[in-house]
C-alpha positions as CSV (number, residue, x, y, z in Angstrom):
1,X,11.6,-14.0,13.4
2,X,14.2,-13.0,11.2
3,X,17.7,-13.0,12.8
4,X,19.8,-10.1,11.8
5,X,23.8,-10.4,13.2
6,X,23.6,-6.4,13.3
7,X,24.2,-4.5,16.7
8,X,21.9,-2.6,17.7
9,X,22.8,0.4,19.3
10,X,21.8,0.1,23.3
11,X,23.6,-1.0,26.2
12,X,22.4,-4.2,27.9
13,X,20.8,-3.1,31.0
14,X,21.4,-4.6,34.5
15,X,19.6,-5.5,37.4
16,X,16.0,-7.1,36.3
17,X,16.9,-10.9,36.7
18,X,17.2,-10.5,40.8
19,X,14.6,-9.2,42.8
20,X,16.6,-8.2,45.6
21,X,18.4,-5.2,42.8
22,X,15.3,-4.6,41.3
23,X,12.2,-4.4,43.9
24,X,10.2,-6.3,41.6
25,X,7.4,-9.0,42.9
26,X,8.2,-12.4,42.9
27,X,5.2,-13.3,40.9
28,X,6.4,-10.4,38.6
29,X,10.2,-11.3,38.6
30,X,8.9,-15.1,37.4
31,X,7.0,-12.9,34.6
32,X,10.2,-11.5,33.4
33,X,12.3,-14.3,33.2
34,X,9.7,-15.8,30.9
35,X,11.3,-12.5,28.3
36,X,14.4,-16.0,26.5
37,X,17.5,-13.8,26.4
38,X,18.5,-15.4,23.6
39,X,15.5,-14.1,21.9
40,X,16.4,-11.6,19.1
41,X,14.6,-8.7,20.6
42,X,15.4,-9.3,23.7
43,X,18.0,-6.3,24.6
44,X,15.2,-3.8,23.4
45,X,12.6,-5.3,25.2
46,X,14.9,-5.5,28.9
47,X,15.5,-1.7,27.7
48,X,11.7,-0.9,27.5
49,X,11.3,-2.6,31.1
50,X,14.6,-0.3,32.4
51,X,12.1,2.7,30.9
52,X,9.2,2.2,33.1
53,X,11.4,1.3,36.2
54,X,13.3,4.2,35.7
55,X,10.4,6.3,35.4
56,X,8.9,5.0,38.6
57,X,6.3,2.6,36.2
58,X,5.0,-0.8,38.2
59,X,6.0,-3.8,36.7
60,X,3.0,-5.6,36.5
61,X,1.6,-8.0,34.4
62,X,0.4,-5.2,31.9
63,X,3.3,-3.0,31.9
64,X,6.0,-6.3,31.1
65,X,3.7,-7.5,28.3
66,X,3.1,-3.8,26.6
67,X,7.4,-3.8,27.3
68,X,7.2,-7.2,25.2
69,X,5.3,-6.0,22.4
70,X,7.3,-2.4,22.4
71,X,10.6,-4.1,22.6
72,X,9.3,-6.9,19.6
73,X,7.9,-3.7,17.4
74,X,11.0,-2.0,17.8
75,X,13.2,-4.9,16.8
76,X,10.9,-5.4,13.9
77,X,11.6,-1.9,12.8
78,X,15.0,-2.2,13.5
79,X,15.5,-5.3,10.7
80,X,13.2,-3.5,8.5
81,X,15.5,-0.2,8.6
82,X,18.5,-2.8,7.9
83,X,16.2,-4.0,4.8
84,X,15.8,-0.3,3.0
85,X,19.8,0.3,3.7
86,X,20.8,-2.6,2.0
87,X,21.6,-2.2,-1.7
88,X,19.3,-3.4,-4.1
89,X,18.1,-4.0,-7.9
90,X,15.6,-1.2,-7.3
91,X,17.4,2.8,-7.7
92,X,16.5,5.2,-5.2
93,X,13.6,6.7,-6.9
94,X,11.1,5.0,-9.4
95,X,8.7,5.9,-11.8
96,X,5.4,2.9,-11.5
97,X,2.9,1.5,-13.7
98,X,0.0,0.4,-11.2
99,X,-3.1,-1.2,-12.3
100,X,-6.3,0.1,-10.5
101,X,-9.6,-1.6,-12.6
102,X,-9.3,-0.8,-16.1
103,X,-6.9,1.5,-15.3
104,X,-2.9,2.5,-15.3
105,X,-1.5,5.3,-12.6
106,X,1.6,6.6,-13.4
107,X,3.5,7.9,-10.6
108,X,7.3,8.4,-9.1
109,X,8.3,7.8,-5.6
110,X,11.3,7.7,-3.3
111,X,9.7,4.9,-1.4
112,X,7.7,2.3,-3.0
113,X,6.7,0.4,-0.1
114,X,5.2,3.1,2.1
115,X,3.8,4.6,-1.5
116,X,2.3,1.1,-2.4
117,X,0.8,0.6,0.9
118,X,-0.9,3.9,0.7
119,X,-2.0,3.6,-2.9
120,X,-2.8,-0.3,-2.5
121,X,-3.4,-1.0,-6.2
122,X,-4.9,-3.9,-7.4
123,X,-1.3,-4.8,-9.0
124,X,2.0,-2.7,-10.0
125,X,2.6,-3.9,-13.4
126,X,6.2,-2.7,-13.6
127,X,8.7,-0.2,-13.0
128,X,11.9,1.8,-14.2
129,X,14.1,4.3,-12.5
130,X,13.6,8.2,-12.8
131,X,11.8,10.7,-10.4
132,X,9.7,13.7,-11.1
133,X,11.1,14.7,-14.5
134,X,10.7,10.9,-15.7
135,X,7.5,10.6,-14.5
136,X,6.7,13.7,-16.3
137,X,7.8,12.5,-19.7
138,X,5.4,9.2,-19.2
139,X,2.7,11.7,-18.3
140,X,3.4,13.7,-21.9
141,X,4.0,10.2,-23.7
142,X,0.5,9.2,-23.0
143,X,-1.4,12.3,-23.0
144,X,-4.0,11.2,-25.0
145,X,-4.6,8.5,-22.4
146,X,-4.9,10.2,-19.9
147,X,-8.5,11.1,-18.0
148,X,-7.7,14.7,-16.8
149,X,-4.7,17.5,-16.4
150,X,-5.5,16.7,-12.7
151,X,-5.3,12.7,-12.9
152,X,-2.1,10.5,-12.7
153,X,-4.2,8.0,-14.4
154,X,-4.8,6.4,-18.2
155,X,-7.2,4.2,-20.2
156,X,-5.5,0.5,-21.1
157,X,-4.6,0.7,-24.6
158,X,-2.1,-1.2,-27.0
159,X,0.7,1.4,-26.7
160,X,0.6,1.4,-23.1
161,X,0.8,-2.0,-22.6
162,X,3.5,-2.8,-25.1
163,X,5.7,0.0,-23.2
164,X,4.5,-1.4,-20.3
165,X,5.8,-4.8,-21.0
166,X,9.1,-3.3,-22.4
167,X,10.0,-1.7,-19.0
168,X,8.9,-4.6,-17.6
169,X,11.8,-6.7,-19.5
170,X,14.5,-4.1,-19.0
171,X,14.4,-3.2,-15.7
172,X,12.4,-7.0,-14.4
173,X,9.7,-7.6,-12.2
174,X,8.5,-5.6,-9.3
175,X,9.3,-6.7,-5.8
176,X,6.6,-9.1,-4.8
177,X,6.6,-7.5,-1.2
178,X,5.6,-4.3,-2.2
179,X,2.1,-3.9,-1.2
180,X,-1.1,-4.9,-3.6
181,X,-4.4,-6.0,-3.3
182,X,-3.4,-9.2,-5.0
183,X,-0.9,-9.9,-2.0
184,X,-2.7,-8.6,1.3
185,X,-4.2,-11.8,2.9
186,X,-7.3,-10.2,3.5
187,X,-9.1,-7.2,1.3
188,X,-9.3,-4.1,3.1
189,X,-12.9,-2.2,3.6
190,X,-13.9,-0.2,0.5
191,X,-13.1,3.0,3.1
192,X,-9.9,2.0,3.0
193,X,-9.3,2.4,-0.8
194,X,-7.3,5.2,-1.3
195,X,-6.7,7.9,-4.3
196,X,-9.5,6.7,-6.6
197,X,-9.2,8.9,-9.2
198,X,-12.7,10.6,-9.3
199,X,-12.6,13.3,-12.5
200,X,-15.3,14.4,-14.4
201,X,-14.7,11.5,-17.1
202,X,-15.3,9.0,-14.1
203,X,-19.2,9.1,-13.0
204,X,-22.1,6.6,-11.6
205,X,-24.6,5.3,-13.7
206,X,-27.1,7.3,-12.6
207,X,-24.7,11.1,-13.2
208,X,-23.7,9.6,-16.3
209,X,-27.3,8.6,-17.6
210,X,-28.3,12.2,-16.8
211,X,-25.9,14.2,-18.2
212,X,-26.5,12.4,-21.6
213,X,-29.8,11.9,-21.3
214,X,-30.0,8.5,-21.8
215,X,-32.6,6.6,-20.1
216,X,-31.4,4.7,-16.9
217,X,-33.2,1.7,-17.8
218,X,-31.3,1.3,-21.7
219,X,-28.0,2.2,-19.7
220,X,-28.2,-0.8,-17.3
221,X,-29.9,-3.0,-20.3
222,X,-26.6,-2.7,-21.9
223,X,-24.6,-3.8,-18.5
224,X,-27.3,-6.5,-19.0
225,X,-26.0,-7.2,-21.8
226,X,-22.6,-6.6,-20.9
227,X,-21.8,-4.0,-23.9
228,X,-21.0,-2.0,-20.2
229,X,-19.0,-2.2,-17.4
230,X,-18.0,-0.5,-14.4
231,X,-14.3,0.4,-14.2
232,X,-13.9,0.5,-10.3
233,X,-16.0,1.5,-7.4
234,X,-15.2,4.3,-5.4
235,X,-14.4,4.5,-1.3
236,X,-18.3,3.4,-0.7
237,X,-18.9,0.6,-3.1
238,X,-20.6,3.0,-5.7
239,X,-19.8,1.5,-9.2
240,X,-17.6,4.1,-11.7
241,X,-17.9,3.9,-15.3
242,X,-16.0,5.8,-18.0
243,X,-18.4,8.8,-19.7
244,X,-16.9,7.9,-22.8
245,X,-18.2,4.7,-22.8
246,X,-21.8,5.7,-22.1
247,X,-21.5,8.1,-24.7
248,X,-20.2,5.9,-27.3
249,X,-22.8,3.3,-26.6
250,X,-25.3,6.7,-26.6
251,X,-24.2,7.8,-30.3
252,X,-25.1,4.8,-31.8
253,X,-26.8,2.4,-29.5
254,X,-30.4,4.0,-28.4
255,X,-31.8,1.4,-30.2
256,X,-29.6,-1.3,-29.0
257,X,-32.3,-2.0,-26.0
């Protein structure tokens, strides 16, 4: 555990290493002593077993280990509170490049951690400061990259990437803690994919086939063939491709099966 010489705020409460001040079992008192007092934590977890005494709580076996694991989450949130107050390279407010498939979301927020571990992108390609306005002027920048009004995100193409990798070398890397797929030790369920950015220029194989009328079978002879390719899968699994794509392969590929 990371040790952090910061106080924390709460009085060091009395009474829990004797029984005879306490009231507390001997088979429980030998429970509590196991809590090291020189353990970081410690102070918040004696306070969470203070609580439940003081709230007429028992102090059994269950109640001092839930006291353990409150007092640890606690301390834990204390360092990481320390963490976000400590200056940094990164401003207050950011505009993001993050990379979802074959795509780029552009997006601002106050706090990248919470807002990458919502988003969970497959990688955040870079970042620069600015805030709504910013974010606005990326937005206008790459209009004609962009799938919808209603989207935040744009189709990989030369420009983007160049500006992409300028931002990149202005401003450096992104913090390698902030949440991605690429860093979480194990993938989360596809229900637990967030914001996939389902717009009309997004569809399945079998929406897109229709609406072009282009038999099912030529579609998935060019995946085959690998003149096509999905762009992400949405929250259950279902594989996304781009209706430009289809239709480009449409206009002049019928007879490419």
């Amino acid at each position: 555990m990371v040790q952090s010489n910061h106080k924390i705020p709460i009085a060091r409460p009395y009474g829990l290493a004797r029984e005879e001040s306490s009231g507390v079992r001997p088979s429980v008192q030998a429970l509590v002593e196991t809590v090291d007092q020189s353990e970081p934590a410690f102070i918040l977890i004696a306070a969470e077993l203070q609580r439940i005494r003081r709230t007429g709580g028992d102090l059994d076996a269950e109640s001092i280990g839930q006291a353990i694991a409150d007092g640890r989450r606690k301390y834990a949130q204390h360092l990481q509170d320390e963490e976000d107050r400590r200056p940094s390279r990164i401003p207050s407010s950011i505009v993001y490049y993050a990379r979802r498939g074959r795509l780029v979301k552009i997006g601002y927020t106050a706090k990248p951690r919470k807002r990458f571990a919502g988003l969970l992108p497959d990688e955040i390609l870079a970042w620069e400061p600015g805030g709504r306005p910013e974010e606005a002027d990326r937005h206008q920048q790459f209009s004609n990259l962009r799938l919808s009004n209603a989207a935040e995100y744009f189709t990989r193409h030369a420009t983007l990437d160049a500006h992409i990798a300028q931002v990149r070398e202005e401003f450096g890397a992104p913090d390698p803690a902030w949440p991605t797929l690429q860093n979480l030790r194990q993938r989360p369920s596809r229900a637990r994919l967030p914001e996939l950015p389902l717009t009309a220029h997004l569809v399945t194989l079998e929406v897109g086939t229709r609406q072009l009328g282009i038999r099912l079978g030529t579609a998935r002879v060019w995946i085959h063939r690998k003149k096509l390719d999905h762009v992400l899968r949405d929250e259950n699994g279902v594989q996304l491709y781009f209706l430009s794509d289809l239709k480009s392969l449409a206009s002049g590929g019928r007879s490419a099966t």
